[in-house]
VMD Tcl script that builds the backbone (N, CA, C; Angstrom):
set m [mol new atoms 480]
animate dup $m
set s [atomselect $m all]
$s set {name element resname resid chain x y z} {
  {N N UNK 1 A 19.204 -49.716 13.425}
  {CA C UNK 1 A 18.007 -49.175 12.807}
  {C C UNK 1 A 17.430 -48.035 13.636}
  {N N UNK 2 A 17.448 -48.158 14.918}
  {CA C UNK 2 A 17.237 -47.171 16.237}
  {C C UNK 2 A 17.605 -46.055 15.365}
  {N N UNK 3 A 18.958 -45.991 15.589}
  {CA C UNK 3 A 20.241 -45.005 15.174}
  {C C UNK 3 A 19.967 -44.295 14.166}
  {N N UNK 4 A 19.561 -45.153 13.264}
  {CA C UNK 4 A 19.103 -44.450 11.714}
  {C C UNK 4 A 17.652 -43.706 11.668}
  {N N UNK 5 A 16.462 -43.968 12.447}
  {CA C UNK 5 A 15.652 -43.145 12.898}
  {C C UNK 5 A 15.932 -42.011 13.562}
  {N N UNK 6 A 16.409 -42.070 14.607}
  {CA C UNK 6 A 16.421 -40.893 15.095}
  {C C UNK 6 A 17.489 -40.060 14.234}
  {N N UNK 7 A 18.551 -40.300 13.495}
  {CA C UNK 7 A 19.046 -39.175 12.867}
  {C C UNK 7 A 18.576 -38.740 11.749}
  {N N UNK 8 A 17.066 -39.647 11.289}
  {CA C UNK 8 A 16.521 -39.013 10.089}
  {C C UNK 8 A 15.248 -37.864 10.984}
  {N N UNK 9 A 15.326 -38.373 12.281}
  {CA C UNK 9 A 13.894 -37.308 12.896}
  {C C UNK 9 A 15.036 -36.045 13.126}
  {N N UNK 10 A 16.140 -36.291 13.810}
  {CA C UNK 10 A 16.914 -34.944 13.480}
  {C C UNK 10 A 16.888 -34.026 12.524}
  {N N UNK 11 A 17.129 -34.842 11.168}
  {CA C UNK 11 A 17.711 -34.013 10.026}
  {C C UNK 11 A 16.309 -33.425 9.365}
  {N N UNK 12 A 15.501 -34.074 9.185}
  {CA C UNK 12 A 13.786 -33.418 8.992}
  {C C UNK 12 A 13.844 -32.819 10.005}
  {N N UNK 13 A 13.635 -32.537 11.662}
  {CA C UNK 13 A 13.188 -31.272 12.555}
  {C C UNK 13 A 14.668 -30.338 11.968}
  {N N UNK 14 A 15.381 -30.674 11.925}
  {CA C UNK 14 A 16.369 -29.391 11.747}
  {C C UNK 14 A 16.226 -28.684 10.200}
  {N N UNK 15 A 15.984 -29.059 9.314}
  {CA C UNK 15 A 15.472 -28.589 7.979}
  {C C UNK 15 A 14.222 -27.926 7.940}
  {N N UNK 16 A 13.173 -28.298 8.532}
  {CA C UNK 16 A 11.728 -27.786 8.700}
  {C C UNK 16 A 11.860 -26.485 9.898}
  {N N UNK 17 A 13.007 -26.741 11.063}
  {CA C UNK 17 A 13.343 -25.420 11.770}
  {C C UNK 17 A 13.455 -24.399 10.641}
  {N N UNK 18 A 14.844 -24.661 9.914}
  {CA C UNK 18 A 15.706 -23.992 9.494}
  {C C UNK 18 A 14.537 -23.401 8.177}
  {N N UNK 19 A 13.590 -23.930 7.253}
  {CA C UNK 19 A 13.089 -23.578 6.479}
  {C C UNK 19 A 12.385 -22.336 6.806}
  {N N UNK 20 A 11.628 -22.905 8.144}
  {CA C UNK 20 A 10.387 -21.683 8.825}
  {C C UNK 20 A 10.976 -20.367 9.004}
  {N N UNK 21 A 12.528 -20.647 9.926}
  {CA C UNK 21 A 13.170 -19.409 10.765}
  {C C UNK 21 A 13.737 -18.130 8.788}
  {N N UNK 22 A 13.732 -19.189 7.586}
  {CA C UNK 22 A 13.964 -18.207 6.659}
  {C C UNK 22 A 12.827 -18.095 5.906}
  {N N UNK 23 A 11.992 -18.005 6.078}
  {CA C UNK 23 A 10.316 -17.806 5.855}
  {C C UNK 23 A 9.969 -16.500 6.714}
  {N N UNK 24 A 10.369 -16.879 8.027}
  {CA C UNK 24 A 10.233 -15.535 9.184}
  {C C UNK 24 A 10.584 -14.559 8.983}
  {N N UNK 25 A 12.128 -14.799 8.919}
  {CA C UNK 25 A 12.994 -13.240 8.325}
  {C C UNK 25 A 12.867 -12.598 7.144}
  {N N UNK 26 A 11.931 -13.243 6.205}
  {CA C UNK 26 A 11.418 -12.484 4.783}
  {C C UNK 26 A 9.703 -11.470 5.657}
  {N N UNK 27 A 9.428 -11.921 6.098}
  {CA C UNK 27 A 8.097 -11.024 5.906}
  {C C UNK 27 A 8.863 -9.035 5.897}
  {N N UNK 28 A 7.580 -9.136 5.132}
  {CA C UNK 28 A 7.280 -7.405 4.768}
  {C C UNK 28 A 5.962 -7.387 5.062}
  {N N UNK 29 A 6.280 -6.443 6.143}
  {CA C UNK 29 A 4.696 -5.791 6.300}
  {C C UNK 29 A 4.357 -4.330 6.428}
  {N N UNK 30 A 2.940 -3.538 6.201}
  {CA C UNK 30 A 2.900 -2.540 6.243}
  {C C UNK 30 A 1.934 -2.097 7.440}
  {N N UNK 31 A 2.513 -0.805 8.132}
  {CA C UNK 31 A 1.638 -0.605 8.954}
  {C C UNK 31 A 0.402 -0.114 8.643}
  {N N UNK 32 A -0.730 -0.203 9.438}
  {CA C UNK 32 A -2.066 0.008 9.139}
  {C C UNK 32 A -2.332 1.319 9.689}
  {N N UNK 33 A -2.793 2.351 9.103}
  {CA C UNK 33 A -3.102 3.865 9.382}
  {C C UNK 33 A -4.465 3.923 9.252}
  {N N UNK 34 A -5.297 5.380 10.085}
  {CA C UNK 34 A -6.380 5.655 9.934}
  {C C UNK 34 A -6.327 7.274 9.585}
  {N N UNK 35 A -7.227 7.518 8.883}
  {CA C UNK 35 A -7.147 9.008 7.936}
  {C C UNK 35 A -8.096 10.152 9.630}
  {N N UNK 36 A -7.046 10.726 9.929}
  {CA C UNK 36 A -7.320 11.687 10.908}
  {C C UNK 36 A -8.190 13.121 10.854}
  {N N UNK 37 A -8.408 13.187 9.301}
  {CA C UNK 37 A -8.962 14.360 8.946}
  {C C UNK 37 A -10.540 14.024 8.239}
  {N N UNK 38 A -11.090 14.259 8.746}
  {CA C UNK 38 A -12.351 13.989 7.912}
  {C C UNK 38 A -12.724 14.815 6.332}
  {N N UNK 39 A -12.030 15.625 6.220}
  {CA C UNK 39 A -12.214 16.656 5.331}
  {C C UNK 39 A -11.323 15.960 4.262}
  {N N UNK 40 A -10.091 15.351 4.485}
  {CA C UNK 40 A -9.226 14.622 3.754}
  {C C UNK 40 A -9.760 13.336 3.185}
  {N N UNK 41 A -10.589 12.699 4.020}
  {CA C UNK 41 A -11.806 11.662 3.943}
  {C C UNK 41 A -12.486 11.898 2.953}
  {N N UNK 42 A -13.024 12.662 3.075}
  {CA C UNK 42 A -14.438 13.009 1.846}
  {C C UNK 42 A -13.885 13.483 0.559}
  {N N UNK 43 A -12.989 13.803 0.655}
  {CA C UNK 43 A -12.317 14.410 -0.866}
  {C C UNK 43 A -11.681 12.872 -1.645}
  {N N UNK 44 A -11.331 11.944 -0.743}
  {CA C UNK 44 A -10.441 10.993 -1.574}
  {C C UNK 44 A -11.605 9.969 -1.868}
  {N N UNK 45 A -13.116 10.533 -0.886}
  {CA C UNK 45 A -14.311 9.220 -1.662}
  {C C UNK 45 A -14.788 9.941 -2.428}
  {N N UNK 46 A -14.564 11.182 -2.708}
  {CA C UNK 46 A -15.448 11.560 -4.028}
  {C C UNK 46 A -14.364 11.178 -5.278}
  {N N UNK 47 A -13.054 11.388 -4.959}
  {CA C UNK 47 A -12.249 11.088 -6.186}
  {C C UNK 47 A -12.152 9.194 -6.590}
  {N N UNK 48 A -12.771 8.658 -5.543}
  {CA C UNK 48 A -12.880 7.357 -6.137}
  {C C UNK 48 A -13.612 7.153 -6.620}
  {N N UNK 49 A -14.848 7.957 -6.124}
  {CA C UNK 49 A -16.345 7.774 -6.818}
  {C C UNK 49 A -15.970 8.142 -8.332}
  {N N UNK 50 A -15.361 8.798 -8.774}
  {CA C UNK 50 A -15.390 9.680 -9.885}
  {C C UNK 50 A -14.668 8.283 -10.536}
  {N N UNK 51 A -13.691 7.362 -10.151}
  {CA C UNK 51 A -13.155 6.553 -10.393}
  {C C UNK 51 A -13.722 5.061 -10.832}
  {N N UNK 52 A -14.784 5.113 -10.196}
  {CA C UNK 52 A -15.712 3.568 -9.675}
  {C C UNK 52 A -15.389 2.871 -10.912}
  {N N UNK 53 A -15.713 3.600 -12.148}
  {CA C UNK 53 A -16.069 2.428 -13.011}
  {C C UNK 53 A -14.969 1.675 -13.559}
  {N N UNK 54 A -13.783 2.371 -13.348}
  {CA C UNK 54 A -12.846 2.057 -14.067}
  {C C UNK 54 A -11.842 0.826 -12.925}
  {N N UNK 55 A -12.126 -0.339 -13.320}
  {CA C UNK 55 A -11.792 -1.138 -12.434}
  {C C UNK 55 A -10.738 -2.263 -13.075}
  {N N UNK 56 A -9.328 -2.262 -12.635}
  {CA C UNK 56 A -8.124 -2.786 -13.241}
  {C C UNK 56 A -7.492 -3.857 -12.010}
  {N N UNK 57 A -7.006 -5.105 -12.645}
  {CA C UNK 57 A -6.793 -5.960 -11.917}
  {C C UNK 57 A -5.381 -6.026 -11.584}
  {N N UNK 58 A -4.875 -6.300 -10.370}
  {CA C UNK 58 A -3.789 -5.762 -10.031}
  {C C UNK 58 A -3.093 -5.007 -9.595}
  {N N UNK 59 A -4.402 -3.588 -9.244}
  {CA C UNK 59 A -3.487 -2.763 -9.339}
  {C C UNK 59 A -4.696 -1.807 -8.419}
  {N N UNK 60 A -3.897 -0.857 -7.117}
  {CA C UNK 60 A -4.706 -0.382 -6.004}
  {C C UNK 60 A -4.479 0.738 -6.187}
  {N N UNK 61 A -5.230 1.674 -5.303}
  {CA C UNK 61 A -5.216 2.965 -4.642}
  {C C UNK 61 A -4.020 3.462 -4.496}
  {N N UNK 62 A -3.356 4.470 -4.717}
  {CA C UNK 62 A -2.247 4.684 -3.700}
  {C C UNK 62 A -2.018 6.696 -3.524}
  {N N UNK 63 A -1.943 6.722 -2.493}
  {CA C UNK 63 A -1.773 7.948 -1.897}
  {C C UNK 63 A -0.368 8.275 -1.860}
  {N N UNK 64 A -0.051 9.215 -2.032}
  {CA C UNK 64 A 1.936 9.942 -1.577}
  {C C UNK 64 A 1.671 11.437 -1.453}
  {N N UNK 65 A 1.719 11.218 -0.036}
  {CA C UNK 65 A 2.045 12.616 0.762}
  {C C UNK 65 A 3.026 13.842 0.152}
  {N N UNK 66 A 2.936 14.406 -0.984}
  {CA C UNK 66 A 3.798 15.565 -1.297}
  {C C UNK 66 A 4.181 16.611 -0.344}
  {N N UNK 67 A 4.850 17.642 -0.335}
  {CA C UNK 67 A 5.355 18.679 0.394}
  {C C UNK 67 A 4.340 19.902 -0.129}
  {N N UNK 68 A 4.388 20.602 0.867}
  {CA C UNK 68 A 3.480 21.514 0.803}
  {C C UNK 68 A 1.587 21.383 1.235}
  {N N UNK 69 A 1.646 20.444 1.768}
  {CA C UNK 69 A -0.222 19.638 2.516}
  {C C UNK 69 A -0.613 19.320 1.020}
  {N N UNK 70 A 0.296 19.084 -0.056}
  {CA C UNK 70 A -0.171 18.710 -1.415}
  {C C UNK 70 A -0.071 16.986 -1.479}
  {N N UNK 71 A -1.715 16.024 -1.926}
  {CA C UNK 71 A -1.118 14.891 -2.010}
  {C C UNK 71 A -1.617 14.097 -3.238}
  {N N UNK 72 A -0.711 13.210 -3.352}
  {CA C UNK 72 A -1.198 12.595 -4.948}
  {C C UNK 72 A -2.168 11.406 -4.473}
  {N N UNK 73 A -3.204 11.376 -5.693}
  {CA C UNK 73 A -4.056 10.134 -5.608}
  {C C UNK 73 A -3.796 9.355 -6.979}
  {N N UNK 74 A -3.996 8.282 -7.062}
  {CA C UNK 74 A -3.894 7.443 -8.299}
  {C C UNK 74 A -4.156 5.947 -8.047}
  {N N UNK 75 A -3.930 5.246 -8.982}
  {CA C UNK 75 A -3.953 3.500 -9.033}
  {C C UNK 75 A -2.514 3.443 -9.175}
  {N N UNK 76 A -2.315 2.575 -8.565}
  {CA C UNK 76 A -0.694 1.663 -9.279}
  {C C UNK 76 A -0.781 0.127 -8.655}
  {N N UNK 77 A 0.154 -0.361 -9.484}
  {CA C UNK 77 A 0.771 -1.971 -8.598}
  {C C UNK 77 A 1.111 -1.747 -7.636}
  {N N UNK 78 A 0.662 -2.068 -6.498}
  {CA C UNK 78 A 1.708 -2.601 -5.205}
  {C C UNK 78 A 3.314 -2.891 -5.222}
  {N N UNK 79 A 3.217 -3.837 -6.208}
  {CA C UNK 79 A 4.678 -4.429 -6.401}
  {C C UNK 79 A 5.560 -3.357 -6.918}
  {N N UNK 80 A 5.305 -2.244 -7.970}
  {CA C UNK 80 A 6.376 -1.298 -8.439}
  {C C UNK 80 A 5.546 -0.113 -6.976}
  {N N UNK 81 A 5.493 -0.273 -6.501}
  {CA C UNK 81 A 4.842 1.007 -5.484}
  {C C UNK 81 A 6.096 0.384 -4.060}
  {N N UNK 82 A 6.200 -0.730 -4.030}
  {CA C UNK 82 A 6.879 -1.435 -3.163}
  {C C UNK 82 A 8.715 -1.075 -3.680}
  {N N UNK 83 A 8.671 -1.486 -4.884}
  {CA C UNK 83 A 9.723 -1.401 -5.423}
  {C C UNK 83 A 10.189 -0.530 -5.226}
  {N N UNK 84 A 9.676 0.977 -5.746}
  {CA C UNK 84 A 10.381 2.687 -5.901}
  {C C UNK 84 A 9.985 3.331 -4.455}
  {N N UNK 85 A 9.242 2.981 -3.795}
  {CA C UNK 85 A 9.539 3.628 -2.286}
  {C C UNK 85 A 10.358 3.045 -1.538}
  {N N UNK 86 A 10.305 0.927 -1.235}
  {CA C UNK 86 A 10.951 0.671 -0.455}
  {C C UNK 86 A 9.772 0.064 0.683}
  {N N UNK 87 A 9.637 -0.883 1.497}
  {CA C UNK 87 A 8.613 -1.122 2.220}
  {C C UNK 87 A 8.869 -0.795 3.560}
  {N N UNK 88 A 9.463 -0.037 3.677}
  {CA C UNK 88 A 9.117 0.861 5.463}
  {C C UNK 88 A 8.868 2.285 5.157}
  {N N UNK 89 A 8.327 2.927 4.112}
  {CA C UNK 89 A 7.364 3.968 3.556}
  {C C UNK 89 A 6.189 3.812 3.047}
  {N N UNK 90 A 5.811 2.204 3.156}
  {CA C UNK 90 A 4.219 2.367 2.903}
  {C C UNK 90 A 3.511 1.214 4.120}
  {N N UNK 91 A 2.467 2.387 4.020}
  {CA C UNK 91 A 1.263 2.413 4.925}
  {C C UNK 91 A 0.460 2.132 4.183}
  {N N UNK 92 A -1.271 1.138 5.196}
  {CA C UNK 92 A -2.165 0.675 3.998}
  {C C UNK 92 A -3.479 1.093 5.276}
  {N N UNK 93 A -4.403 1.535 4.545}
  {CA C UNK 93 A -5.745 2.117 5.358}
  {C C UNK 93 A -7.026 1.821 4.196}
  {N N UNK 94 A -7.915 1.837 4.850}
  {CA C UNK 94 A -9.452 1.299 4.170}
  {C C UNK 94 A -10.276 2.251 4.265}
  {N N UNK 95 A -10.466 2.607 3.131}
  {CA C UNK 95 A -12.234 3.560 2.636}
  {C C UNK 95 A -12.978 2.980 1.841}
  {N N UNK 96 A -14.231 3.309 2.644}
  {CA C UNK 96 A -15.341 2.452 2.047}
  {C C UNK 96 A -15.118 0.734 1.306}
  {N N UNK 97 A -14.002 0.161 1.796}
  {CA C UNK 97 A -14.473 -1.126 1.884}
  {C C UNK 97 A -12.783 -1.248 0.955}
  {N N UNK 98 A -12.341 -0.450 0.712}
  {CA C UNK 98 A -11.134 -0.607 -0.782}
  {C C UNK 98 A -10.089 -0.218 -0.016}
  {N N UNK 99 A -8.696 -0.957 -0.158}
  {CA C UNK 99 A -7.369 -0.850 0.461}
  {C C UNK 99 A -6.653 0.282 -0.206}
  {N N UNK 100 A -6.145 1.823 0.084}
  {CA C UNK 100 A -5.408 2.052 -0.309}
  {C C UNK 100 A -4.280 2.111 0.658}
  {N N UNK 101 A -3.095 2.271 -0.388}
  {CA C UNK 101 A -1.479 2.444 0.085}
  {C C UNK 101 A -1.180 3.528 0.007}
  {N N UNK 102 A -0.287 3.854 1.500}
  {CA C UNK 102 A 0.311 5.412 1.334}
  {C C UNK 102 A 1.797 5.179 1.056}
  {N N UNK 103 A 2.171 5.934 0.354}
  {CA C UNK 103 A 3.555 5.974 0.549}
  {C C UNK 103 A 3.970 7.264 0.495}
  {N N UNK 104 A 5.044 7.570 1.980}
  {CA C UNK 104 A 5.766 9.247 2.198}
  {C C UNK 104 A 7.186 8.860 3.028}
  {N N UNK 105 A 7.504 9.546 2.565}
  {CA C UNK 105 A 9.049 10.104 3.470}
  {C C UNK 105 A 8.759 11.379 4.203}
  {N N UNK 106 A 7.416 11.666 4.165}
  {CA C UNK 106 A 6.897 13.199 4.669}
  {C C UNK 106 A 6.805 12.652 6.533}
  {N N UNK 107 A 6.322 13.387 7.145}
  {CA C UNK 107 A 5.746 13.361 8.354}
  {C C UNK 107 A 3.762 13.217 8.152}
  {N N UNK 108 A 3.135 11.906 8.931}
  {CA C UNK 108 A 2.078 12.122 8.335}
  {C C UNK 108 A 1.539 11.934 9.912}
  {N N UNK 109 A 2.051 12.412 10.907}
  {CA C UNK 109 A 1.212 11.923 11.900}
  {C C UNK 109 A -0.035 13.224 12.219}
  {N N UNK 110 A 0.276 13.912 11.159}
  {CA C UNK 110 A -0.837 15.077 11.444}
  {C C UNK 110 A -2.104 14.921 10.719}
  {N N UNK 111 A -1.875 14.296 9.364}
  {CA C UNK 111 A -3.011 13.630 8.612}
  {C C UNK 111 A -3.284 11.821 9.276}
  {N N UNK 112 A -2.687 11.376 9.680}
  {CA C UNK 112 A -2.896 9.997 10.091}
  {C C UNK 112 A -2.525 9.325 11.039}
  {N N UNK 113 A -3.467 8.408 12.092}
  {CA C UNK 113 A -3.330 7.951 13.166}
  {C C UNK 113 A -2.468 6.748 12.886}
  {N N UNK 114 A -1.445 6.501 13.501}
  {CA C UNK 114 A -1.193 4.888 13.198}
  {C C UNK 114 A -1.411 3.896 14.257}
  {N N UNK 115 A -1.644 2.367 13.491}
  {CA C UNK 115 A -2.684 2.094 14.931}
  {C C UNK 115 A -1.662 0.883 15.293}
  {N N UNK 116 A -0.380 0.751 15.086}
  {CA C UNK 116 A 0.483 -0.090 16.012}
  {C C UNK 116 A 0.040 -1.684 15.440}
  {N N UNK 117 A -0.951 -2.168 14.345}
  {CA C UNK 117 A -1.226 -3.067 13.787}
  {C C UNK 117 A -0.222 -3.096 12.488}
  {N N UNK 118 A -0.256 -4.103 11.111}
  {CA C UNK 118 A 0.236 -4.296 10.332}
  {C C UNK 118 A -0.178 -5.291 9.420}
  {N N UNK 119 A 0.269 -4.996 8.232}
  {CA C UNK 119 A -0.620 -6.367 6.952}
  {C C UNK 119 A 0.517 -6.709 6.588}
  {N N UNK 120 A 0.608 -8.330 6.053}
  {CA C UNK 120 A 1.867 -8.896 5.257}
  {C C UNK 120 A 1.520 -8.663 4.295}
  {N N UNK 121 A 2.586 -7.900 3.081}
  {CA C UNK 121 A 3.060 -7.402 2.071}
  {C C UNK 121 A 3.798 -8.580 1.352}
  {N N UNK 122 A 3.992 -9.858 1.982}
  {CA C UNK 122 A 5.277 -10.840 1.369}
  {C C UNK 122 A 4.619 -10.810 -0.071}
  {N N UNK 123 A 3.510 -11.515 -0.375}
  {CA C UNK 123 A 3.106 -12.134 -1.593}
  {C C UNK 123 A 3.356 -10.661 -3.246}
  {N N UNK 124 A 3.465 -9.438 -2.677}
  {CA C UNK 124 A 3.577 -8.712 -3.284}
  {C C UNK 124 A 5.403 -8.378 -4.013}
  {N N UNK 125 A 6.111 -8.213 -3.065}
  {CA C UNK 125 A 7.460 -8.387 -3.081}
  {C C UNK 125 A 7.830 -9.226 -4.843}
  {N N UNK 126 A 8.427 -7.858 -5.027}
  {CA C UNK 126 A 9.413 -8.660 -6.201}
  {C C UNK 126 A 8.357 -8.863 -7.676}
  {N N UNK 127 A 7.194 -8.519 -7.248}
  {CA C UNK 127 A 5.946 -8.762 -8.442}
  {C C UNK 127 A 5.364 -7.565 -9.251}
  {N N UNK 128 A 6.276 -7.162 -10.186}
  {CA C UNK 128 A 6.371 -5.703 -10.734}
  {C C UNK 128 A 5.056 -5.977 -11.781}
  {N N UNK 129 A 4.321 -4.467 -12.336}
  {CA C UNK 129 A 3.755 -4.954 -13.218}
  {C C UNK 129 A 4.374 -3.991 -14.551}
  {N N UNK 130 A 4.422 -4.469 -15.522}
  {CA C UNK 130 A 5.209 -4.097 -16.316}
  {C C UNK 130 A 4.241 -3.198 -17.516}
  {N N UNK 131 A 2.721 -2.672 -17.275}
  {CA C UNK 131 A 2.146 -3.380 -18.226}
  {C C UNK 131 A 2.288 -1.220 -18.454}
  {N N UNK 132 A 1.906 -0.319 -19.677}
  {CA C UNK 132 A 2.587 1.261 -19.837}
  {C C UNK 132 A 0.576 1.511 -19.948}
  {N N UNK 133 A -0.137 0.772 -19.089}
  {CA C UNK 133 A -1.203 1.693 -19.127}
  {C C UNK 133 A -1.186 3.245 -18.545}
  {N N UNK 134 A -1.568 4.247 -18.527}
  {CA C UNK 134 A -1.815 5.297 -17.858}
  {C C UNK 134 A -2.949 5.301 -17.089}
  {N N UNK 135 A -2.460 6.057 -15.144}
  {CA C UNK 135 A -4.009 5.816 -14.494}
  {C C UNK 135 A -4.579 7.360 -14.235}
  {N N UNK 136 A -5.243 7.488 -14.201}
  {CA C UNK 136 A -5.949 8.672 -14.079}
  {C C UNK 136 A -5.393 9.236 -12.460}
  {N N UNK 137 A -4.856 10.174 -12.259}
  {CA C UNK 137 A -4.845 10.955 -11.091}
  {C C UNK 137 A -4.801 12.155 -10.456}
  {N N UNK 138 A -4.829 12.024 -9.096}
  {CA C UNK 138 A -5.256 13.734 -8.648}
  {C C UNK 138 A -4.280 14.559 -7.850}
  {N N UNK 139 A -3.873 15.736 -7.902}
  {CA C UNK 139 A -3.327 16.095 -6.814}
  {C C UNK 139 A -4.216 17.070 -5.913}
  {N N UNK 140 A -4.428 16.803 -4.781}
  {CA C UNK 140 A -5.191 17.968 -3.942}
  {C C UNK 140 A -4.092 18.364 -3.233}
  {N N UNK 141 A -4.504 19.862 -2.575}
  {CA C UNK 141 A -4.197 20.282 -1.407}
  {C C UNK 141 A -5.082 21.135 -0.648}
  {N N UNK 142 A -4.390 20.960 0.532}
  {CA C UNK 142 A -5.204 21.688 1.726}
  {C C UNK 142 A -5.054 23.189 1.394}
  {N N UNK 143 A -6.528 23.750 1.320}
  {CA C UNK 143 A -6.473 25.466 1.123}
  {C C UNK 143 A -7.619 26.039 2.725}
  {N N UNK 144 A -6.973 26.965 2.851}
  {CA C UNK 144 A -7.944 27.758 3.889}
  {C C UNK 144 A -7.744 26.847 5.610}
  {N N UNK 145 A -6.220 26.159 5.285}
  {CA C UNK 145 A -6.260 25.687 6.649}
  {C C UNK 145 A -6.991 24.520 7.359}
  {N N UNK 146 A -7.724 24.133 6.076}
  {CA C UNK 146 A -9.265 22.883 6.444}
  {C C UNK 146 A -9.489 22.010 5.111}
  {N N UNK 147 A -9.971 22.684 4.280}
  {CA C UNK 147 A -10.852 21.676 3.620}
  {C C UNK 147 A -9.586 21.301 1.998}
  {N N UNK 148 A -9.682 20.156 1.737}
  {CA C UNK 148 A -8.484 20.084 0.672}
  {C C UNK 148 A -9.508 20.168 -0.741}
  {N N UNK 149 A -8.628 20.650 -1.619}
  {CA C UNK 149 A -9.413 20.706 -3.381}
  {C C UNK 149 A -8.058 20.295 -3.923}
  {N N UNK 150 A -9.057 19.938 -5.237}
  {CA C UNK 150 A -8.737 18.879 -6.124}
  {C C UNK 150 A -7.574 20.703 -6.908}
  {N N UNK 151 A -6.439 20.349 -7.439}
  {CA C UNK 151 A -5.682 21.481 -8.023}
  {C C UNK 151 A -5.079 20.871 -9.479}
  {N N UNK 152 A -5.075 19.589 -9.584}
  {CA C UNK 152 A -4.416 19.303 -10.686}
  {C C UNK 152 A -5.482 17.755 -10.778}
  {N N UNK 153 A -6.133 17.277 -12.390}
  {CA C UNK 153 A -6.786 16.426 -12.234}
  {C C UNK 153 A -6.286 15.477 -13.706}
  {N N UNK 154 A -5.788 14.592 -13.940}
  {CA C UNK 154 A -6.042 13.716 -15.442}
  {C C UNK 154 A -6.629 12.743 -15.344}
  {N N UNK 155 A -7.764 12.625 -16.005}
  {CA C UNK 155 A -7.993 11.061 -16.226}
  {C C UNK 155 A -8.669 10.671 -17.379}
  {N N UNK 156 A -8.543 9.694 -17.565}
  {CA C UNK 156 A -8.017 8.449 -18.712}
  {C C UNK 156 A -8.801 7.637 -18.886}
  {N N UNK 157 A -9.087 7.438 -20.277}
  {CA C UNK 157 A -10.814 6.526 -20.309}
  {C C UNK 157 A -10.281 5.252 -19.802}
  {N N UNK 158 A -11.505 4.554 -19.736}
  {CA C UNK 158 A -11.032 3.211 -19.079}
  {C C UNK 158 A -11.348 2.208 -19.986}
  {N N UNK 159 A -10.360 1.172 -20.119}
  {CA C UNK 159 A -10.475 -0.425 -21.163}
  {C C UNK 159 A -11.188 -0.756 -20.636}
  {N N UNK 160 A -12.223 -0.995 -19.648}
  {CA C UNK 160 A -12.977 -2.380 -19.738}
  {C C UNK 160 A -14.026 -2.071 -20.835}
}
mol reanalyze $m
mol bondsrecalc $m
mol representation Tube
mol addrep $m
C-alpha cells in the first residue's frame, strides 16, 4: 500500500510538473512602450477624443507605424491584430487611462521608449473577431520636422 502511494504522489507531481512547464512555454507577451514625443501624444488624445463616444466591445486602439513618419490610428481586435502582425511586432502603451497596441516592422525607437517590462497577451491568442463592422480611422504624419497632422481621416457613425 506504501508502494502504491508513493507512485500515485509521483505520477500527480510529474503531470502537474509537466502541465505547468506547457502552460510556461505558451505565454505571449507584449512589450510595454512609452510615447517619446509629446507632440505625437496630443494628436492621438485629440483623435480619441473625437472617438469617445463610440465605444465597441472587444475591440482596442491600435497604432501601426507606416513608412514615411506616417502612422495609422484605428480600433481593431487584438486577436486579428495578433493574428496578421504576429506577436513579437506588437507593443502595448497607455493614454489617458486606455490600452493601445502598436504594431510595426518599422524602427520605433525614435517615437518610443521601451521600458524592458511586458503584458501577457495569452488570453487573446487564437480569438479572432469575425464580426465586417468598419472602424473609423486616421492617418497622421509628422510635417515641419515636429508637430504631426491628421492627412487622411474616415469615420463611421457609431451602433450604440
Amino acid at each position: 500500500m506504501k508502494l502504491f502511494n508513493i507512485l500515485f504522489l509521483f505520477f500527480t507531481f510529474n503531470n502537474f510538473g509537466y502541465s505547468q512547464s506547457e502552460a510556461l512555454g505558451k505565454i505571449h507577451t507584449s512589450e510595454i512602450i512609452f510615447l517619446n514625443d509629446s507632440h505625437l501624444k496630443s494628436t492621438i488624445k485629440r483623435i480619441m477624443t473625437k472617438d469617445s463616444l463610440c465605444q465597441t466591445k472587444s475591440v482596442q486602439w491600435s497604432i501601426e507605424v507606416l513608412k514615411n513618419d506616417m502612422i495609422l490610428i484605428t480600433k481593431y481586435s487584438l486577436g486579428n491584430l495578433i493574428a496578421s502582425q504576429g506577436i513579437t511586432n506588437i507593443y502595448t502603451t497607455v493614454i489617458d487611462d486606455k490600452f493601445l497596441f502598436l504594431s510595426s516592422k518599422e524602427n520605433i525607437n525614435s517615437v518610443f521608449i521601451k521600458s524592458g517590462y511586458s503584458v501577457d497577451l495569452t488570453s487573446f491568442i487564437d480569438k479572432g473577431n469575425f464580426s465586417t463592422i468598419d472602424y473609423s480611422f486616421w492617418v497622421i504624419q509628422k510635417k515641419d520636422g515636429k508637430n504631426y497632422k491628421i492627412i487622411k481621416e474616415k469615420k463611421y457613425a457609431c451602433n450604440n
